[in-house]
Backbone as ProteinMPNN parsed JSONL, in Angstrom:
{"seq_chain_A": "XXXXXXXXXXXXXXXXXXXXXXXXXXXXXXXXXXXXXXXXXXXXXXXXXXXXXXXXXXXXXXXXXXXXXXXXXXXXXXXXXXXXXXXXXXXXXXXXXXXXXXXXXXXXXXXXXXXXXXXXXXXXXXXXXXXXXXXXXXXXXXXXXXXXXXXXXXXXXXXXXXXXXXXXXXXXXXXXXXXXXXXXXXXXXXXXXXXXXXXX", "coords_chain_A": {"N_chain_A": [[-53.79, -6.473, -0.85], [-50.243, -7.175, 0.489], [-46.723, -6.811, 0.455], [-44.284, -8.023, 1.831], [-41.497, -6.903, 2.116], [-37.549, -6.471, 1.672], [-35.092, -4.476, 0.964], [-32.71, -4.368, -1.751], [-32.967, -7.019, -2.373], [-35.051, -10.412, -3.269], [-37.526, -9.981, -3.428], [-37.623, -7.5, -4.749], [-37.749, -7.289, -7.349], [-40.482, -8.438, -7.367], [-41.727, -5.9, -6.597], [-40.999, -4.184, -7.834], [-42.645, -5.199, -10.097], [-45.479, -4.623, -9.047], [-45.346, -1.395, -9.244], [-45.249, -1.356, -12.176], [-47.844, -2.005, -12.435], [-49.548, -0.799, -11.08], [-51.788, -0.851, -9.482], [-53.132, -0.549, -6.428], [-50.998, -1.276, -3.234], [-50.089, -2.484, -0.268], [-47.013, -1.743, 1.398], [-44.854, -3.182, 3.515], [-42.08, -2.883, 4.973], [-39.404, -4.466, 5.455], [-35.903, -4.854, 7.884], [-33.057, -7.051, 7.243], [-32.356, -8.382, 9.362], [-35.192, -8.812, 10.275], [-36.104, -10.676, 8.998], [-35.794, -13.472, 10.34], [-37.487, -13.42, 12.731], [-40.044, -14.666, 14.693], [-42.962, -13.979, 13.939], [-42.348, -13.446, 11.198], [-41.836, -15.794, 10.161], [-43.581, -17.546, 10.099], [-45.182, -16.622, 7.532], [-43.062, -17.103, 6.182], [-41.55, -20.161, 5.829], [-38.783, -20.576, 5.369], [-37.628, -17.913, 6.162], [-37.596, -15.942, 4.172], [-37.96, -13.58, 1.61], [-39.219, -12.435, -1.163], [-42.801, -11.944, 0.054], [-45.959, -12.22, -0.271], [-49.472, -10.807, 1.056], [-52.667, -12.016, 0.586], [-55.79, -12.468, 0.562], [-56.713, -14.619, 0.256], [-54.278, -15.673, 1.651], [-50.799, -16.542, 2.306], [-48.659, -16.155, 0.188], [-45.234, -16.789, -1.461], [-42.072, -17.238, -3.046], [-40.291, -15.734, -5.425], [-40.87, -15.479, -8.36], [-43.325, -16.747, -8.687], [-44.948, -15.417, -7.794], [-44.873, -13.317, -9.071], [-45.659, -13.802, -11.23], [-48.209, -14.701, -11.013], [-49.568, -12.046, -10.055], [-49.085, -10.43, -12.347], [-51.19, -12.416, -13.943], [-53.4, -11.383, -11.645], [-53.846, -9.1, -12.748], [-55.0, -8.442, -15.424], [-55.318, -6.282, -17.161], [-53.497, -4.805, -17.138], [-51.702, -5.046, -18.837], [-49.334, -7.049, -19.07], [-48.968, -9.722, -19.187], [-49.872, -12.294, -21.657], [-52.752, -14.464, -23.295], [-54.168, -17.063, -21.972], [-53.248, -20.143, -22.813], [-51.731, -19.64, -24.868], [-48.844, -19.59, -27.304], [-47.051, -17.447, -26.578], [-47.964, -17.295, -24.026], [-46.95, -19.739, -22.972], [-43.954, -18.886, -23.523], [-43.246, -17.089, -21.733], [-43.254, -18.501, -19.318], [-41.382, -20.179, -20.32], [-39.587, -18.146, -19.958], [-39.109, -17.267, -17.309], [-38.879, -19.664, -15.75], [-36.729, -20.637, -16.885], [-34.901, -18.128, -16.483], [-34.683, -18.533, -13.182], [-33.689, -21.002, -13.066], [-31.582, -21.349, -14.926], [-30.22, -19.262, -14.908], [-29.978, -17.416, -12.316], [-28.971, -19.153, -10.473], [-26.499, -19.769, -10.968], [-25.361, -17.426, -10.922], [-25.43, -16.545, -8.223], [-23.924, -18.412, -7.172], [-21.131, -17.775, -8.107], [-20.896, -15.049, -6.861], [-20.938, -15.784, -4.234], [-18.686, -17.214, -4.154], [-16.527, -16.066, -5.476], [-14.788, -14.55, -3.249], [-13.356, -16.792, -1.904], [-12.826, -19.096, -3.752], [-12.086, -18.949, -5.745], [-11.887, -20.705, -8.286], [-13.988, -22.094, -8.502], [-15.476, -20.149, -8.301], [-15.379, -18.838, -11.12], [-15.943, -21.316, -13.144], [-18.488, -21.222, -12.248], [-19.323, -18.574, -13.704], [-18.388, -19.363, -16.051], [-20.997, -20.85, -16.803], [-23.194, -19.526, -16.372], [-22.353, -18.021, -18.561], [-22.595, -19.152, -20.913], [-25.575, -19.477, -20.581], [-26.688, -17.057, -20.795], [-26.164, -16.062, -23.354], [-27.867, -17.015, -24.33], [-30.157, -15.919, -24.159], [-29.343, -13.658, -24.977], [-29.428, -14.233, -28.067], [-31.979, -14.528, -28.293], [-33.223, -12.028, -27.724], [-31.737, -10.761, -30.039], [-32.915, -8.556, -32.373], [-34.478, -7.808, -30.863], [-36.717, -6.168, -28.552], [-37.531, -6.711, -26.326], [-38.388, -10.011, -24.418], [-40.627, -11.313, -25.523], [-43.465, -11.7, -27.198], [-42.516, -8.919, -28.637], [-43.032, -6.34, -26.867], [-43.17, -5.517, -23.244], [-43.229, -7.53, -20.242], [-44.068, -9.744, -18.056], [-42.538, -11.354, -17.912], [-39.684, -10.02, -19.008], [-39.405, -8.526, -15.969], [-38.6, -10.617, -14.508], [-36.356, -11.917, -15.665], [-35.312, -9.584, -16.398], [-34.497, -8.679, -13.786], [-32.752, -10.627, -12.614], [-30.649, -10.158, -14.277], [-29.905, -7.974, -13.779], [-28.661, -8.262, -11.703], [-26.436, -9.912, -12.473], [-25.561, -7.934, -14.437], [-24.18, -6.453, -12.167], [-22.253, -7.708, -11.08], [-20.246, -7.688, -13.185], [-20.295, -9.415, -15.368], [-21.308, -8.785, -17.789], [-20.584, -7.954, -19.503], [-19.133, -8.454, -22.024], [-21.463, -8.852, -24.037], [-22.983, -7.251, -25.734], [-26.064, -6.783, -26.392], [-27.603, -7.528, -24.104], [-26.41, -6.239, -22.213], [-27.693, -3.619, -23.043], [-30.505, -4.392, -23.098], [-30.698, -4.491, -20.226], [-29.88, -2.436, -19.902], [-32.203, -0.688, -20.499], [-34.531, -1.742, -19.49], [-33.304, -1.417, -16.664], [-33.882, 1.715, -17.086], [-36.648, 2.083, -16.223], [-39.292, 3.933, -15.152], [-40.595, 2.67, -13.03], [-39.476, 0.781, -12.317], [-37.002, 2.366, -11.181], [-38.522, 3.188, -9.235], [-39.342, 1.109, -7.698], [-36.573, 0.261, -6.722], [-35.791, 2.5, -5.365], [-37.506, 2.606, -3.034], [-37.225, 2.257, 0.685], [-34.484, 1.953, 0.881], [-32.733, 3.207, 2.452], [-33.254, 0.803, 4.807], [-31.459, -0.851, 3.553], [-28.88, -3.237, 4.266], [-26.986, -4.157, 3.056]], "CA_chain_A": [[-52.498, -7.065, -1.199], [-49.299, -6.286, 1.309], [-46.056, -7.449, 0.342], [-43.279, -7.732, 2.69], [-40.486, -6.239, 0.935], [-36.475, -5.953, 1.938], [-34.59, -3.461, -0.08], [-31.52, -5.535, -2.576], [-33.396, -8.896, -2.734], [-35.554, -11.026, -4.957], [-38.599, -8.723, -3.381], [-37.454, -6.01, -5.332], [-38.505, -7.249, -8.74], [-42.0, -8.113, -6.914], [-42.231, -4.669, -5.9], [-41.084, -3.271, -9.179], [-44.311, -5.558, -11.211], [-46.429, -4.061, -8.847], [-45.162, -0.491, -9.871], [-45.679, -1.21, -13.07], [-49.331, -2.946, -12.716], [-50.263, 0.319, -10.787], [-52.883, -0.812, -8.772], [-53.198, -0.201, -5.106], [-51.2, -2.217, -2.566], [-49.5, -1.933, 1.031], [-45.79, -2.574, 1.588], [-44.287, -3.771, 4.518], [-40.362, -2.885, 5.017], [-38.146, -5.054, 6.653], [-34.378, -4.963, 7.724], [-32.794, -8.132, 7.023], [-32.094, -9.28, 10.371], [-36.554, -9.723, 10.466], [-36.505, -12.247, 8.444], [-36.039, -14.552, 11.287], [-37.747, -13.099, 13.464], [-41.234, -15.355, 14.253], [-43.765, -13.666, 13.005], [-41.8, -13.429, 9.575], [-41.14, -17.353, 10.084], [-45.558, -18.132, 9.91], [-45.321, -16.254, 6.741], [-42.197, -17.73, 5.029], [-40.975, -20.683, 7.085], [-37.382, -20.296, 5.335], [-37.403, -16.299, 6.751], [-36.83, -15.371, 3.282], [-38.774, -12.641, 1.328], [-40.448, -11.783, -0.744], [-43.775, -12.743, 0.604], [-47.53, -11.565, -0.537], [-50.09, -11.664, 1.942], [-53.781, -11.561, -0.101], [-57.021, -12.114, 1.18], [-56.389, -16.526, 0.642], [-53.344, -16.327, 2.829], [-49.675, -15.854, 1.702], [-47.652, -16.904, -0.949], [-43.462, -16.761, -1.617], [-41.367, -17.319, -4.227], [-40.7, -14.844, -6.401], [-41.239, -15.457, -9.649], [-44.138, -17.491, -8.319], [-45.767, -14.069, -7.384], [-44.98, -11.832, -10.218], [-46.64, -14.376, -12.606], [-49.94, -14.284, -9.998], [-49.73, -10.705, -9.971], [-49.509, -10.514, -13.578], [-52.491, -13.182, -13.884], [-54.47, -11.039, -11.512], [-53.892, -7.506, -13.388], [-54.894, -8.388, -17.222], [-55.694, -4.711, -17.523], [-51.992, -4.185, -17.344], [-50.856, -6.184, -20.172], [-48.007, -7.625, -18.822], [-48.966, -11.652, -19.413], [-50.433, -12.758, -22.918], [-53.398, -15.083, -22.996], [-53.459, -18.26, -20.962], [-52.831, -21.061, -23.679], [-51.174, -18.645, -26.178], [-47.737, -19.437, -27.424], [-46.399, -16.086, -26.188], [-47.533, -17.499, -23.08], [-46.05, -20.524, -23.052], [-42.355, -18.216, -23.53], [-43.65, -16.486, -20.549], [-43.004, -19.552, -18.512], [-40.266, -20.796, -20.592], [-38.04, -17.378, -19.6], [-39.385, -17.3, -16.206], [-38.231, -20.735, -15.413], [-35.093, -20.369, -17.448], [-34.574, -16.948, -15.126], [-34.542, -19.028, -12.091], [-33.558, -22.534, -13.129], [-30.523, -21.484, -15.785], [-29.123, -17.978, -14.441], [-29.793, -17.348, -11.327], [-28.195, -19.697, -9.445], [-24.643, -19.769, -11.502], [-24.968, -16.515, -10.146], [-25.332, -16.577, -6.723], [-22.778, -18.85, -6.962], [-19.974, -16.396, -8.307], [-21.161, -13.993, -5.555], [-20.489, -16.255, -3.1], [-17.277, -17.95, -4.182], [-15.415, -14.876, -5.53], [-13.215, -14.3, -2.806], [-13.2, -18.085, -1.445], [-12.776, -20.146, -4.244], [-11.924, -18.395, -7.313], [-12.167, -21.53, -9.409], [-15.254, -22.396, -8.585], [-16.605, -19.057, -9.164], [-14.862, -19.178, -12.711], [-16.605, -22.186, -13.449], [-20.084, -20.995, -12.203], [-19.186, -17.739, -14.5], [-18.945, -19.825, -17.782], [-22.106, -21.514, -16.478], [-23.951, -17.974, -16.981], [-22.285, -16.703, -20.006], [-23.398, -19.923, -22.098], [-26.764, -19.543, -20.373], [-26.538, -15.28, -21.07], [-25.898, -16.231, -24.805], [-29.209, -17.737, -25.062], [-30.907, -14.814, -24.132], [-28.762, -12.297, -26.334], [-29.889, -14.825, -29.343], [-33.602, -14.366, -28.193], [-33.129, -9.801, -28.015], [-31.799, -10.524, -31.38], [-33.635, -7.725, -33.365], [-36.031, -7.789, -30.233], [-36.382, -4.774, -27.512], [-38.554, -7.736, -24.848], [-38.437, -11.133, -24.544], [-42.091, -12.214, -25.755], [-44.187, -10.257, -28.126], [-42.229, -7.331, -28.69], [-43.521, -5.801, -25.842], [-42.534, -5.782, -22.002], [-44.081, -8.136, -19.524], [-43.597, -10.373, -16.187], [-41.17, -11.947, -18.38], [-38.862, -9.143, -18.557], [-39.36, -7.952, -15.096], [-37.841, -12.09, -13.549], [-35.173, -12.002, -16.59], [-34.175, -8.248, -16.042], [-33.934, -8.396, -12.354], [-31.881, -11.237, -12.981], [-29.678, -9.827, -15.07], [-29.32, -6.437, -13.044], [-27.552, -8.816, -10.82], [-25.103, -10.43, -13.047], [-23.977, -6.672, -14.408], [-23.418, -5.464, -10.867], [-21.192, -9.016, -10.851], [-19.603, -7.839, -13.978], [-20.751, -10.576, -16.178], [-22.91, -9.028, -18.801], [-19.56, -6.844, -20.15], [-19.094, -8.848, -23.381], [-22.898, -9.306, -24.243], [-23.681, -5.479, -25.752], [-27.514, -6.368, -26.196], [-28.246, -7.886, -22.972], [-26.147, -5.115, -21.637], [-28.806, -2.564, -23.275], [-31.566, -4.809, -22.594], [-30.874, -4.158, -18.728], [-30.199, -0.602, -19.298], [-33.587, -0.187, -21.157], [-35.139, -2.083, -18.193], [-32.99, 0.033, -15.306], [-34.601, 3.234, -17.501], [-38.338, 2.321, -16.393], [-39.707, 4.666, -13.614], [-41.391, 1.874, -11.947], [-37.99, -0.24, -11.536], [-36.663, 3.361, -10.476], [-39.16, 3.52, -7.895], [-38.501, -0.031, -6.942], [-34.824, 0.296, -6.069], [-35.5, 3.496, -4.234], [-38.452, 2.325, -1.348], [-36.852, 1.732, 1.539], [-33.288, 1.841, 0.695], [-32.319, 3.338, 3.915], [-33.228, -0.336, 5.774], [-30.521, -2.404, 3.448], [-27.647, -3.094, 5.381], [-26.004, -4.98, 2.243]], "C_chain_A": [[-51.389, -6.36, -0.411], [-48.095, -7.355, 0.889], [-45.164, -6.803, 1.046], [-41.944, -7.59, 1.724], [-38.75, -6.282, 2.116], [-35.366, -5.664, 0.936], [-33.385, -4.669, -0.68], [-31.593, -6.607, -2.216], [-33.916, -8.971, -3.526], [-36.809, -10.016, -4.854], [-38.525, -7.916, -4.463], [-37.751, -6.297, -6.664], [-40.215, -7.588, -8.245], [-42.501, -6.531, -6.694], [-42.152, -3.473, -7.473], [-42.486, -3.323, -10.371], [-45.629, -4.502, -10.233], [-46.136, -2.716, -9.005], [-45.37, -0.535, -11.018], [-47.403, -1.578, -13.415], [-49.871, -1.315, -12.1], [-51.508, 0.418, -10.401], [-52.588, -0.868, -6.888], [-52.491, -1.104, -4.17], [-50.376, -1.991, -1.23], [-47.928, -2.664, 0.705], [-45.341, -2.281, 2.943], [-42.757, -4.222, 4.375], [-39.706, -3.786, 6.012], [-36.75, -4.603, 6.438], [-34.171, -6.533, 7.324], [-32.965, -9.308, 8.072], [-33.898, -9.403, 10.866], [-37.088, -10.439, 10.132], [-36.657, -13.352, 9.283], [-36.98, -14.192, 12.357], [-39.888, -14.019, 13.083], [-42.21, -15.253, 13.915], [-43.645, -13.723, 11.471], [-42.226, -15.212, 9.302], [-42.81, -18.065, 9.445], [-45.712, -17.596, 8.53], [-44.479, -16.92, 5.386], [-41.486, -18.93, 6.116], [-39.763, -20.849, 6.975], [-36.674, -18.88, 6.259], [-37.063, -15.863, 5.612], [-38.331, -14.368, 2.459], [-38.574, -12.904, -0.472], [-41.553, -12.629, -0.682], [-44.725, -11.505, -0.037], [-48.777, -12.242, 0.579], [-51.551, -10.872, 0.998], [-54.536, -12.463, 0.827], [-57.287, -14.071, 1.454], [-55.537, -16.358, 1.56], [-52.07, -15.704, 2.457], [-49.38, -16.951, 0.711], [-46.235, -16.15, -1.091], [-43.169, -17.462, -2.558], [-41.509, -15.995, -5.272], [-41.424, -14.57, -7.813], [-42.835, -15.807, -10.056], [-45.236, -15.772, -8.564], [-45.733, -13.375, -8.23], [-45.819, -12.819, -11.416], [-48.653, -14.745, -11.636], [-50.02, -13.182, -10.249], [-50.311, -10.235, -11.445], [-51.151, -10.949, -14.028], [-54.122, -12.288, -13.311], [-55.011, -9.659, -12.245], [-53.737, -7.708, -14.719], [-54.632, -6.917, -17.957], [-54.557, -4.379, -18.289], [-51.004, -4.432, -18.201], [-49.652, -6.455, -20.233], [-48.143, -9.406, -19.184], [-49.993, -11.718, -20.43], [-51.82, -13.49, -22.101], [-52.938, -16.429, -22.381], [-53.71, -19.178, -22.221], [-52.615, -20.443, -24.828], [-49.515, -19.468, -26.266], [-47.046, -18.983, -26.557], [-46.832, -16.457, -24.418], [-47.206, -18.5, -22.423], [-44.53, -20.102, -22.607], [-42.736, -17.494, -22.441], [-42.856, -17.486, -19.364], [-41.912, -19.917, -18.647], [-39.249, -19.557, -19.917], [-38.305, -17.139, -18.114], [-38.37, -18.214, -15.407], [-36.595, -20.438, -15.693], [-34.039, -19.27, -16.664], [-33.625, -17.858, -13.532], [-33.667, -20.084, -11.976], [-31.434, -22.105, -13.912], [-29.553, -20.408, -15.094], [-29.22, -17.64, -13.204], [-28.836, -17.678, -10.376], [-26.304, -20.254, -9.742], [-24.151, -17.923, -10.798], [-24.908, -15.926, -8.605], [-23.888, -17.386, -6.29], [-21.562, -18.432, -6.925], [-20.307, -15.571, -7.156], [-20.415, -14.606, -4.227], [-18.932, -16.662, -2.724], [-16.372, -17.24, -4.966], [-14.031, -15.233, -5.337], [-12.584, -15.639, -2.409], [-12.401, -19.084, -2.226], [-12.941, -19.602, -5.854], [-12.486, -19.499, -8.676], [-13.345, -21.91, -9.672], [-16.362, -21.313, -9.51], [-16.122, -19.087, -10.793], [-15.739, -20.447, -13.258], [-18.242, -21.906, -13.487], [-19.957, -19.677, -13.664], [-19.102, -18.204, -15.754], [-20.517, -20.45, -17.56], [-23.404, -20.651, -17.53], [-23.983, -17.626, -18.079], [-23.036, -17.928, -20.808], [-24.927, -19.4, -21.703], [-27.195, -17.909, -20.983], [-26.688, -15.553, -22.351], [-27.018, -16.445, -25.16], [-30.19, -16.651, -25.328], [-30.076, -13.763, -24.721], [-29.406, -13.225, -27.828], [-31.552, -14.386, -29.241], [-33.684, -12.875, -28.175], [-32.971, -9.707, -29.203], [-32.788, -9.709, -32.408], [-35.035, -7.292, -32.165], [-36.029, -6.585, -29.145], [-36.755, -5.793, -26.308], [-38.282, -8.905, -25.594], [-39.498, -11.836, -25.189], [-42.714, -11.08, -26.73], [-43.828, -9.19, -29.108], [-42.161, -6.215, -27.992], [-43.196, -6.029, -24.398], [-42.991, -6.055, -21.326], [-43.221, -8.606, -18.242], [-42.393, -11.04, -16.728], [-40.069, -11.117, -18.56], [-38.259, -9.212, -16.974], [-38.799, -9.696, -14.258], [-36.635, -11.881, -14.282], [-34.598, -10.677, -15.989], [-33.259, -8.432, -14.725], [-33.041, -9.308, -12.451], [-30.337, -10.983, -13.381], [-28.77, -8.388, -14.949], [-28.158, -6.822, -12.466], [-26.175, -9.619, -11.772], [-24.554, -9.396, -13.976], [-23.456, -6.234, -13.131], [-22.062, -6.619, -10.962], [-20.255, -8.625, -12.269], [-19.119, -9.039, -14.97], [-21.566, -10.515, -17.284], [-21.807, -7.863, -19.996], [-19.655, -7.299, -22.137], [-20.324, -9.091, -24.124], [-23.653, -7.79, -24.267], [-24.871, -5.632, -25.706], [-27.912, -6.878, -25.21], [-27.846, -6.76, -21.923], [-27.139, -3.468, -21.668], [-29.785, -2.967, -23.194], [-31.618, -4.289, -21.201], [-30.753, -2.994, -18.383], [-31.777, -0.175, -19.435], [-34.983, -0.747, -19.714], [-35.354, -1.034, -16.937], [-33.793, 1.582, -15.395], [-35.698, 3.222, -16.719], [-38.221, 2.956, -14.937], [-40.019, 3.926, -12.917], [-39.975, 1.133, -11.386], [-37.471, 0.622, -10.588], [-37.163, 3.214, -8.747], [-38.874, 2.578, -7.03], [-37.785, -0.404, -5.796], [-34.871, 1.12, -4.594], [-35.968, 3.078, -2.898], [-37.472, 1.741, -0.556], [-35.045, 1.051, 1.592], [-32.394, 1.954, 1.98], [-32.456, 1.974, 4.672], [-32.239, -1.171, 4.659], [-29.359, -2.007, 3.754], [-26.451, -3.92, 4.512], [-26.362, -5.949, 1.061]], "O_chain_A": [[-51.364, -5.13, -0.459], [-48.325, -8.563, 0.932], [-45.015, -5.583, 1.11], [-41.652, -8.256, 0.731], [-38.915, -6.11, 3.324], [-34.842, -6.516, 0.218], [-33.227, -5.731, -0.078], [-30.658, -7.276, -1.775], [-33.832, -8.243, -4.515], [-37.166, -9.335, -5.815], [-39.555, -7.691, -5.097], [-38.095, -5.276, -7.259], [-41.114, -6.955, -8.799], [-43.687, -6.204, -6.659], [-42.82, -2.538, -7.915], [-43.067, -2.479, -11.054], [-46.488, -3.811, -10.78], [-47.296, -2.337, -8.84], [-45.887, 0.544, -11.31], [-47.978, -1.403, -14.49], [-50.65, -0.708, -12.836], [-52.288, 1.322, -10.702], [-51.569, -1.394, -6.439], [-53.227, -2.076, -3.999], [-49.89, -0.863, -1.306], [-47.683, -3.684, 0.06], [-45.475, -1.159, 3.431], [-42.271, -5.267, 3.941], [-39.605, -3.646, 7.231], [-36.309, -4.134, 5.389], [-35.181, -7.201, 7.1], [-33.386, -10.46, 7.969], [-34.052, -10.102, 11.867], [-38.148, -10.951, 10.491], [-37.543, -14.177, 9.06], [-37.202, -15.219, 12.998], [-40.617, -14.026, 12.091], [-42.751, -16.267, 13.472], [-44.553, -13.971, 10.678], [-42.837, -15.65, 8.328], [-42.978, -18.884, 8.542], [-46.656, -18.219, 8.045], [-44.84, -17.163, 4.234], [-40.934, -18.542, 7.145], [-39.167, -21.216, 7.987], [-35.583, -18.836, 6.828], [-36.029, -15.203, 5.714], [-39.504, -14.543, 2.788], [-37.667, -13.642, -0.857], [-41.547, -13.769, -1.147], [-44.429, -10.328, -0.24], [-49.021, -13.41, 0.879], [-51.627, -9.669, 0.744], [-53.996, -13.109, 1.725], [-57.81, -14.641, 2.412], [-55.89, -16.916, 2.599], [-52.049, -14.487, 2.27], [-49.73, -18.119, 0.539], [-46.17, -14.949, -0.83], [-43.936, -18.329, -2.974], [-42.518, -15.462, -5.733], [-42.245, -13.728, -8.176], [-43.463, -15.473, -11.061], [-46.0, -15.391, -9.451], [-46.676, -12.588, -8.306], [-46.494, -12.357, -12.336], [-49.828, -14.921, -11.957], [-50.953, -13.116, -11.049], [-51.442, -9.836, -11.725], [-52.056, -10.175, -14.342], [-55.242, -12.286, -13.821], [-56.17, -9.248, -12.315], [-52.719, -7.358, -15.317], [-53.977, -6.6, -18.95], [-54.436, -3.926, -19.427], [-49.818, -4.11, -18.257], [-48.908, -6.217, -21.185], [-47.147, -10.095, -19.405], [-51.068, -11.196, -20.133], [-52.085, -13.343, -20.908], [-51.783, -16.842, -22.277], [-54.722, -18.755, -22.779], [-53.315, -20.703, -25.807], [-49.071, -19.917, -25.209], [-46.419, -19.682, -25.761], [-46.113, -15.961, -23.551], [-47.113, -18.351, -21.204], [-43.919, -20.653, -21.691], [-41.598, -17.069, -22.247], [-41.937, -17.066, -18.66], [-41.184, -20.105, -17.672], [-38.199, -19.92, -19.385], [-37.286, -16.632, -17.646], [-37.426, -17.858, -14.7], [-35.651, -20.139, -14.962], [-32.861, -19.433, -16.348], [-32.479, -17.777, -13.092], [-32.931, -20.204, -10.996], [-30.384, -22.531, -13.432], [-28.381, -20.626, -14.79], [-28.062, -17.499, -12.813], [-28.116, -16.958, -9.684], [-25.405, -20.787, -9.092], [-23.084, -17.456, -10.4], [-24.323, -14.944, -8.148], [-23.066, -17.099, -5.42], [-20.85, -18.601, -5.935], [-19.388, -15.7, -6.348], [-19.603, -14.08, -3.467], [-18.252, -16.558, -1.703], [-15.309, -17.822, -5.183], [-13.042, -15.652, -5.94], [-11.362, -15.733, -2.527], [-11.53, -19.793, -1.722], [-13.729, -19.862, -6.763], [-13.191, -19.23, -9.648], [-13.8, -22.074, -10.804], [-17.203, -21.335, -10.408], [-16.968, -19.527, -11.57], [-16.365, -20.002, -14.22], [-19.034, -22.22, -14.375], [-20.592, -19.99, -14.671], [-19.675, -17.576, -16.644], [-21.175, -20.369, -18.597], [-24.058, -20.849, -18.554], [-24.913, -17.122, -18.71], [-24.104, -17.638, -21.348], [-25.515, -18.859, -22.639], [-28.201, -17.851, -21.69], [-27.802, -15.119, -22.642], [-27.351, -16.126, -26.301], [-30.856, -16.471, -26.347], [-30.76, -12.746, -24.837], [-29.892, -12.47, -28.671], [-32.166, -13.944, -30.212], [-34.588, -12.544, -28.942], [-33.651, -8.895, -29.831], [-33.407, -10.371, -33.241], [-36.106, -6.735, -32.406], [-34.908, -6.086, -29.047], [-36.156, -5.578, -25.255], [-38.038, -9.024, -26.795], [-39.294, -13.025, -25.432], [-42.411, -9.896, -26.876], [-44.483, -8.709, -30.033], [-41.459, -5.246, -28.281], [-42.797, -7.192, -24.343], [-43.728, -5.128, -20.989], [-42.231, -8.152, -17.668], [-41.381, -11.246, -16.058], [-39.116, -11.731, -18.08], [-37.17, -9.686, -16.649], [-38.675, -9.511, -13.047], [-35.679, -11.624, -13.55], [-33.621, -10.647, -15.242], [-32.042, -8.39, -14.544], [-31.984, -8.686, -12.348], [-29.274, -11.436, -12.956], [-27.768, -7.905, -15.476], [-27.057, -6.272, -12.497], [-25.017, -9.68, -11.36], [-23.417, -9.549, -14.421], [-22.359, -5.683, -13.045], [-20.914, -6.181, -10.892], [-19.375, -9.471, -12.429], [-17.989, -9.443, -15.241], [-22.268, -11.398, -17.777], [-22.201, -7.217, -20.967], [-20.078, -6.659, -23.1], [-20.054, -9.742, -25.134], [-24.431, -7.268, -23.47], [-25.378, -4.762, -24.998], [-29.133, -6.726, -25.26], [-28.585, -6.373, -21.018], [-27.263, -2.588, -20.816], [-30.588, -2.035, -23.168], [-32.609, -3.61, -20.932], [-31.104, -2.41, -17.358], [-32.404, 0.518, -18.633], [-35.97, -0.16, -19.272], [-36.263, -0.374, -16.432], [-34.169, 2.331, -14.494], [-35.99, 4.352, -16.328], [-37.485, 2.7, -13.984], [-39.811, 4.292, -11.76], [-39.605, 1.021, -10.217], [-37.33, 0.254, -9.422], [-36.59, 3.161, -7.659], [-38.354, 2.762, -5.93], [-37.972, -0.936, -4.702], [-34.449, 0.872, -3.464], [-35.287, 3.096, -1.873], [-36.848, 0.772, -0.989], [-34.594, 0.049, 2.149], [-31.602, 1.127, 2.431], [-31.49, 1.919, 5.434], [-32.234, -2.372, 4.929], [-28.834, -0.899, 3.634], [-25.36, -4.265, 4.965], [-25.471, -6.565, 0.476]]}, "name": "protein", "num_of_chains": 1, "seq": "XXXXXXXXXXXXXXXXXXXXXXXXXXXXXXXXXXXXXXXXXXXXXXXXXXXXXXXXXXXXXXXXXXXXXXXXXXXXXXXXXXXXXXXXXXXXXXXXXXXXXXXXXXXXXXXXXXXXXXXXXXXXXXXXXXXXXXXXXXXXXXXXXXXXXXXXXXXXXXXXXXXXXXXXXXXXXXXXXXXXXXXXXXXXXXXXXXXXXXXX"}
C-alpha cells in the first residue's frame, strides 16, 4: 500500500486512518506543484491527491479510501459490521462529511476576500449543517457507537477545517469534539509528515 500524500490536503486525513490502523505502508510526498506533473496525471487524472496505489491499481477520493482502508483493517476496529446499523451511520456521516460540509466550506475559503456575501451565505450553509452534528455528540464523545472510527476521522478532518475558518466558535461540543480528535497521536503524526513540502 503507497499513498501519495501532500501535506494540508484531503490526503492528510488518509494518512492520519492509516496511523491509526497501524499497519505497514509507504508514503510518497509531494509538493503541490506535482500534482500536474504526468506521472501524477496516470494516477489521478484531475492531479489531485490523495491517491492509494495497492496491488489492483489505484484508487482516489478520499473518503472513498479511508472507508477501503477501514474495510481492509477489521483488526483495527474502526468500521462496525457490514449490514449493521452502526454501519449504515458510517456511511450516513461520511457522505454527509463530503456532501453537507465540506463544500459550504471550501466555499467561504474561497470567497472571503472576493465576495463577502457569498461567503456569508455559504457560512450559514455550514452552521445549519454543523448543528446537525452537535445534536448527534449530544451526550456522545464519537459519532457511531460510542467509540472512534473512519467516521470520525472524514467528519473530524472536516471540521479541523472549518475551526481554522473560524466557524466552529459558537458550537462548544463540536469545538471539543475536534479538540479530542486534534489530541490523537496518530492525527499528530499526520499533520507533522512532510510539513516542510506545503507551500500553503
Amino acid at each position: 500500500m503507497r499513498l501519495y500524500h501532500v501535506p494540508g490536503t484531503r490526503s492528510t486525513r488518509v494518512l492520519w486512518l492509516l496511523e491509526e490502523i497501524g499497519a505497514p505502508y509507504e508514503l510518497t510526498l509531494m509538493a503541490r506543484e506535482d500534482r500536474q506533473r504526468d506521472e501524477h496525471l496516470l494516477r489521478h487524472p484531475l492531479g489531485r491527491v490523495p491517491v492509494i496505489e495497492e496491488e489492483g491499481g489505484f484508487v482516489f477520493e478520499s473518503a472513498a479510501i479511508c472507508l477501503h482502508l477501514a474495510d481492509l483493517h477489521p483488526e483495527a476496529g474502526l468500521i462496525p459490521a457490514p449490514g449493521s446499523h452502526e454501519r449504515a451511520l458510517v456511511y450516513q456521516w461520511t457522505f454527509f462529511a463530503m456532501d453537507e460540509l465540506e463544500p459550504s466550506l471550501v466555499e467561504v475559503s474561497a470567497a472571503r476576500e472576493s465576495d463577502p456575501e457569498r461567503a456569508a451565505s455559504a457560512a450559514e450553509r455550514f452552521q445549519a449543517a454543523c448543528r446537525v452534528i452537535k445534536e448527534a455528540l449530544d451526550g456522545n464523545d464519537y459519532l457511531v457507537g460510542g467509540r472512534f472510527g473512519v467516521a470520525d476521522v472524514v467528519c473530524g478532518g472536516v471540521l479541523a477545517f472549518a475551526k481554522r475558518l473560524e466557524l466552529t466558535q459558537d458550537l462548544s461540543s463540536v469545538e471539543a469534539y475536534v479538540g479530542r480528535l486534534d489530541a490523537r497521536p496518530a492525527r499528530q503524526r499526520a499533520i507533522a509528515m512532510g510539513t516542510d513540502l506545503a507551500t500553503g
